[in-house]
N, C-alpha and C positions, 0 to 999 in steps of 0.2 A: 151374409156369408159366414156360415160356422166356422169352416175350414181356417178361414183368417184371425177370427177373433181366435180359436186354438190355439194358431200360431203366435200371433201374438200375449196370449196369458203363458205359453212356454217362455217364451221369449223372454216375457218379466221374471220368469223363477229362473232360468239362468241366467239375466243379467242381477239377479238380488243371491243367487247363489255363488256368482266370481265375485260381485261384492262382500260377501260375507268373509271369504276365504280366504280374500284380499288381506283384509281385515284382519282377520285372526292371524295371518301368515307375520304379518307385520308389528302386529302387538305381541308377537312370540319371538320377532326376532329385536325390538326392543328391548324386552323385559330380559331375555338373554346374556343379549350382549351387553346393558347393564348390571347385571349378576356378573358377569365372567370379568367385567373392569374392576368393580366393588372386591372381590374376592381377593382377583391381586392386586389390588392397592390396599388394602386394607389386612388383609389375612394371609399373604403369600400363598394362594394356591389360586385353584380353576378348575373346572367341571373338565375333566379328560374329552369327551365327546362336544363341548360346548363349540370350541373353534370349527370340527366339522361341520357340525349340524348349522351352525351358523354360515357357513360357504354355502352350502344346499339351501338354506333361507332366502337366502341374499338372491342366489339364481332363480328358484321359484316366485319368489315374490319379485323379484324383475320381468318375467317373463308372464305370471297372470298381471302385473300391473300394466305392461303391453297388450296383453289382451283388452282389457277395460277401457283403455283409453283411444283402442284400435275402433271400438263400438260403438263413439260418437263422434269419431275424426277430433277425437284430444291429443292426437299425439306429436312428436314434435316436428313439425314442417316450416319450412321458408315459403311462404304465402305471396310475397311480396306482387306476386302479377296478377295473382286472384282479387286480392283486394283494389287493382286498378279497374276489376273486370266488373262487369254486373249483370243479370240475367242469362241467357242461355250463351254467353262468353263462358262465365265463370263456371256454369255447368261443364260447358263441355274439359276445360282446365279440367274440373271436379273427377270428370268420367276419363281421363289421360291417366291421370298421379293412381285415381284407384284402381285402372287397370293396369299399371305400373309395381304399385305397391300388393297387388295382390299374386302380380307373377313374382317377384321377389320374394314374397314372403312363401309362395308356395314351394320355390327353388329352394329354398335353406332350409324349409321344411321335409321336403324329398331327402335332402342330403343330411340332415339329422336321423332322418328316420333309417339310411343306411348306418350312419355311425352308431346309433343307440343297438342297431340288430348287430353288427358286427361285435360290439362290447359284449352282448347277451352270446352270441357264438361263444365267442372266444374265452368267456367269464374271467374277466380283464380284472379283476377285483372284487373285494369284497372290503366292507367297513361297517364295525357295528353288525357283521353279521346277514350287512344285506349286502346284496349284490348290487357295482354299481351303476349300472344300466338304469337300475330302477329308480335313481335319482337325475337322471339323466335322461331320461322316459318321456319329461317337460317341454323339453326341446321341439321333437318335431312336434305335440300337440300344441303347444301354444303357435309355433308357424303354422302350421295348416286352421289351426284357429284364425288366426290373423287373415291367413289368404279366402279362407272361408268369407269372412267379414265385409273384406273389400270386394271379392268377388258379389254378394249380396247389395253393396254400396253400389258398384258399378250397373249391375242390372237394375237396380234403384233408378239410378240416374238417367240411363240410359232410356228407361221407359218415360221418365220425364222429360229430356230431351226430343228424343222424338215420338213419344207417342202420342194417341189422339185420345181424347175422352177421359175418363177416370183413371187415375192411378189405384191400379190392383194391389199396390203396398201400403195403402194410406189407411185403411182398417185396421191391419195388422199392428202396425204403429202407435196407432191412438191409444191415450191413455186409460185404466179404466173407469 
Protein backbone atom coordinates (compact mmCIF):
# COMPACT_ATOMS: atom_id res chain seq x y z
CA UNK A 1 0.00 0.00 0.00
CA UNK A 2 1.68 3.34 -1.14
CA UNK A 3 -0.93 5.46 0.07
CA UNK A 4 -0.07 4.27 3.67
CA UNK A 5 3.39 4.10 3.76
CA UNK A 6 2.91 8.17 2.50
CA UNK A 7 1.05 8.54 5.19
CA UNK A 8 2.89 7.32 7.48
CA UNK A 9 6.64 9.08 6.32
CA UNK A 10 4.13 12.36 6.64
CA UNK A 11 3.27 11.40 9.82
CA UNK A 12 7.06 10.95 11.01
CA UNK A 13 8.11 14.65 9.52
CA UNK A 14 5.21 16.07 11.51
CA UNK A 15 5.65 14.35 14.51
CA UNK A 16 9.81 15.14 14.21
CA UNK A 17 8.59 18.59 13.14
CA UNK A 18 6.25 19.46 16.79
CA UNK A 19 9.24 17.81 18.21
CA UNK A 20 11.73 20.08 16.87
CA UNK A 21 9.55 23.17 17.68
CA UNK A 22 8.91 21.74 20.93
CA UNK A 23 12.18 21.96 21.54
CA UNK A 24 13.36 25.17 20.27
CA UNK A 25 10.22 26.83 21.95
CA UNK A 26 11.48 25.61 25.17
CA UNK A 27 15.24 26.20 25.13
CA UNK A 28 14.07 29.77 24.15
CA UNK A 29 11.99 30.20 26.75
CA UNK A 30 14.73 28.81 29.28
CA UNK A 31 17.52 30.68 27.98
CA UNK A 32 15.18 33.81 28.48
CA UNK A 33 13.79 33.71 31.29
CA UNK A 34 17.23 33.02 32.50
CA UNK A 35 18.77 36.25 30.98
CA UNK A 36 15.68 38.29 32.32
CA UNK A 37 16.57 36.89 36.15
CA UNK A 38 20.54 37.41 35.60
CA UNK A 39 19.87 40.85 34.35
CA UNK A 40 17.89 41.83 37.40
CA UNK A 41 19.79 40.38 40.07
CA UNK A 42 22.70 41.21 38.94
CA UNK A 43 22.57 44.65 36.73
CA UNK A 44 19.09 46.05 37.71
CA UNK A 45 17.42 46.04 34.48
CA UNK A 46 15.48 43.41 31.81
CA UNK A 47 14.78 43.08 28.21
CA UNK A 48 11.54 45.43 28.01
CA UNK A 49 9.77 42.73 25.58
CA UNK A 50 11.43 39.65 27.61
CA UNK A 51 8.34 39.31 30.14
CA UNK A 52 5.84 39.28 27.08
CA UNK A 53 7.38 37.26 24.97
CA UNK A 54 7.86 34.95 27.75
CA UNK A 55 3.86 34.85 28.57
CA UNK A 56 3.34 33.83 24.76
CA UNK A 57 6.30 31.16 25.36
CA UNK A 58 4.84 29.66 28.17
CA UNK A 59 1.25 29.37 26.15
CA UNK A 60 2.76 28.10 23.06
CA UNK A 61 4.88 25.70 24.34
CA UNK A 62 2.10 24.51 26.73
CA UNK A 63 -0.12 24.07 24.10
CA UNK A 64 2.34 22.22 21.25
CA UNK A 65 3.60 20.17 24.41
CA UNK A 66 -0.29 19.00 24.59
CA UNK A 67 -0.20 18.25 21.23
CA UNK A 68 2.97 15.84 21.40
CA UNK A 69 1.80 14.07 24.30
CA UNK A 70 -1.94 14.05 22.80
CA UNK A 71 0.03 11.63 19.89
CA UNK A 72 0.82 8.80 21.95
CA UNK A 73 -1.91 8.93 24.76
CA UNK A 74 1.09 10.71 27.18
CA UNK A 75 -1.01 12.87 28.59
CA UNK A 76 -2.25 13.20 31.95
CA UNK A 77 -5.10 10.65 32.73
CA UNK A 78 -6.60 8.73 35.73
CA UNK A 79 -6.13 5.10 34.30
CA UNK A 80 -7.00 3.46 37.31
CA UNK A 81 -10.00 1.13 35.72
CA UNK A 82 -8.07 0.53 32.43
CA UNK A 83 -5.23 -0.99 34.16
CA UNK A 84 -7.78 -3.40 35.99
CA UNK A 85 -9.10 -4.08 32.45
CA UNK A 86 -7.23 -6.23 29.69
CA UNK A 87 -8.02 -6.87 26.08
CA UNK A 88 -11.06 -5.77 24.28
CA UNK A 89 -12.22 -4.41 28.08
CA UNK A 90 -9.60 -1.87 27.98
CA UNK A 91 -10.01 -1.19 24.41
CA UNK A 92 -13.24 -0.49 24.47
CA UNK A 93 -12.41 2.11 28.06
CA UNK A 94 -9.67 3.19 25.22
CA UNK A 95 -12.44 3.88 22.36
CA UNK A 96 -15.02 5.90 25.34
CA UNK A 97 -12.12 8.49 26.85
CA UNK A 98 -10.93 8.97 23.03
CA UNK A 99 -14.20 9.67 21.77
CA UNK A 100 -14.64 11.76 25.01
CA UNK A 101 -11.40 13.68 24.77
CA UNK A 102 -11.62 14.33 21.10
CA UNK A 103 -15.31 15.92 21.41
CA UNK A 104 -13.86 18.15 24.18
CA UNK A 105 -10.96 19.07 22.60
CA UNK A 106 -12.97 19.85 19.49
CA UNK A 107 -15.58 22.05 21.56
CA UNK A 108 -12.70 24.49 22.94
CA UNK A 109 -11.37 24.23 19.80
CA UNK A 110 -14.64 25.66 18.03
CA UNK A 111 -14.81 28.04 20.74
CA UNK A 112 -11.14 29.39 20.43
CA UNK A 113 -11.38 29.60 17.00
CA UNK A 114 -14.42 32.17 17.65
CA UNK A 115 -12.60 34.07 20.20
CA UNK A 116 -9.12 34.45 18.20
CA UNK A 117 -11.66 35.76 14.99
CA UNK A 118 -13.47 38.06 17.17
CA UNK A 119 -10.00 39.52 18.47
CA UNK A 120 -8.87 39.59 14.68
CA UNK A 121 -12.44 41.81 14.13
CA UNK A 122 -12.25 43.80 16.64
CA UNK A 123 -8.21 44.33 16.49
CA UNK A 124 -8.37 44.09 20.44
CA UNK A 125 -4.48 44.99 20.63
CA UNK A 126 -1.42 45.11 19.47
CA UNK A 127 2.17 44.42 21.29
CA UNK A 128 5.54 44.74 19.71
CA UNK A 129 3.64 45.65 16.84
CA UNK A 130 1.80 42.56 16.13
CA UNK A 131 -1.51 42.00 16.51
CA UNK A 132 -2.69 40.02 19.28
CA UNK A 133 -4.71 37.45 17.67
CA UNK A 134 -1.67 36.28 16.13
CA UNK A 135 -0.29 35.01 19.38
CA UNK A 136 -3.37 33.69 20.19
CA UNK A 137 -4.01 31.97 16.84
CA UNK A 138 -2.37 28.61 18.90
CA UNK A 139 -5.37 28.09 20.67
CA UNK A 140 -7.91 26.78 18.42
CA UNK A 141 -4.91 24.97 16.26
CA UNK A 142 -3.44 23.03 18.97
CA UNK A 143 -7.55 21.97 20.11
CA UNK A 144 -8.51 21.02 16.85
CA UNK A 145 -4.98 19.28 16.65
CA UNK A 146 -5.82 17.37 19.71
CA UNK A 147 -9.31 16.46 18.57
CA UNK A 148 -7.98 15.59 15.30
CA UNK A 149 -5.63 13.17 17.11
CA UNK A 150 -8.08 11.41 19.16
CA UNK A 151 -10.44 11.38 16.63
CA UNK A 152 -7.67 9.24 14.41
CA UNK A 153 -7.12 7.13 18.03
CA UNK A 154 -10.64 6.45 18.19
CA UNK A 155 -11.31 5.21 14.54
CA UNK A 156 -7.86 3.43 15.39
CA UNK A 157 -9.38 1.55 17.98
CA UNK A 158 -12.54 1.18 16.84
CA UNK A 159 -11.40 -0.82 13.68
CA UNK A 160 -9.54 -2.86 16.16
CA UNK A 161 -12.38 -3.61 18.23
CA UNK A 162 -14.56 -4.51 15.98
CA UNK A 163 -13.12 -5.10 12.96
CA UNK A 164 -12.34 -8.39 10.96
CA UNK A 165 -9.07 -9.21 9.34
CA UNK A 166 -6.10 -6.71 9.02
CA UNK A 167 -5.95 -3.46 10.51
CA UNK A 168 -5.80 -0.67 7.63
CA UNK A 169 -3.59 1.55 10.29
CA UNK A 170 -0.85 -0.84 10.94
CA UNK A 171 1.35 0.03 7.85
CA UNK A 172 0.87 3.47 8.38
CA UNK A 173 2.27 3.19 11.80
CA UNK A 174 5.24 1.01 11.30
CA UNK A 175 8.38 2.24 11.82
CA UNK A 176 10.72 2.84 8.90
Amino acid sequence: MNLARGVGRALRVLHQLEDATLAVFLGVLIVLASLQIALRNFFDTSIPWGGPLLRVLVLWTGLIGAVVASRDHRQISIDAVSRLLSGRARLAVRVLTSAFAAAVSALIGYHATRFVATEFAYESGVTAGIPVWAFQVILPVAFLAIALRYLAALLHDLVRLFGAGEDPFAEAEAPP
